[in-house]
C-alpha angles and dihedrals in degrees: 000000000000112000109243096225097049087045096063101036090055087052088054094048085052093050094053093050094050090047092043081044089057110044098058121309092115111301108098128223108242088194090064097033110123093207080071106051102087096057088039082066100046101046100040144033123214119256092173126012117295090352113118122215131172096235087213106052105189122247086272112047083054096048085048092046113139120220094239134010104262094054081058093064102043084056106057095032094052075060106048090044101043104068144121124199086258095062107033093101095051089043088054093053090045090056094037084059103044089050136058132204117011105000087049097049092044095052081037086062104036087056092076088050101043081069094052098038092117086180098060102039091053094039086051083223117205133185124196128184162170138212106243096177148337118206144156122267112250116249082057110246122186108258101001132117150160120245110205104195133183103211125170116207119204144155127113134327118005082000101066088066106051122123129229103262125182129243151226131196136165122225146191128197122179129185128267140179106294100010143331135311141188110256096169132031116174118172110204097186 
């Protein structure tokens, strides 16, 4: 039985190092990178400052919409982190659907290689995961948040010997008609 106490100090120490991970001890903001700027520009339009949002989600973004932002993100990231070689491609549509912008676009694209990720499908490659915290950024920006995950990846070969490893992502939901949806999802780690 985990001690209470312990348990809770060790989620705080976790959440420090992720924030003092995130605001500039090596892992970059993608959401302040001015490489991406540009495409920033191109695929969204702003609905709060600094927060990025497709201004057409498509049917079913808006059938999938979650009543907050948070719910949003489980949602998708239950999704992203739960797979086997076997069901990627159907995960990636799933998520392509449920998002919009640049999370859409991104799990849009990897379908067309899951097929021909030799790699994964001979490997028989698995991931298997669980939501540690969500949590706003700090500095506190409308709408983004960090996602900490414990996944485990197996499968053969090098595969069969990895060790469970935690996470960070970064993630954006907006608001849409109806609810909420992830427009942005970078993992940093």
């Amino acid at each position: 039985m985990r001690h209470p106490t312990r348990s809770r100090a060790a989620l705080a120490a976790l959440f420090a190092a992720a924030a003092a991970a995130f605001s500039g001890c090596g892992i970059k903001d993608p959401l302040n990178d001015p490489a991406l700027a540009p495409l920033a520009a191109e695929t969204t339009a702003p609905n709060e400052v600094g927060v990025p949002q497709n201004p057409r989600p498509s049917r079913s973004a808006l059938a999938a919409a979650a009543p907050t932002p948070i719910a949003a993100i489980r949602r998708f990231a239950e999704l992203y982190i739960n797979w086997r070689a076997e069901t990627l491609a159907d995960h990636r549509r799933r998520l392509a659907a449920l998002s919009i912008g640049d999370a859409s676009s991104a799990e849009a694209r990897a379908i067309a290689e899951t097929g021909t990720d030799y790699e994964l499908h001979r490997s028989h490659i698995a991931n298997r995961g669980r939501i540690v915290a969500i949590t706003p950024t700090i500095p506190y920006r409308s709408g983004v948040y960090l996602v900490i995950t414990r996944e485990r990846t197996t499968g053969t070969g090098i595969y069969d010997e990895l060790e469970p490893a935690y996470h960070l992502t970064s993630a954006t939901a907006v608001r849409i008609p109806g609810g909420w949806a992830v427009s942005q999802w970078h993992p940093q780690t």
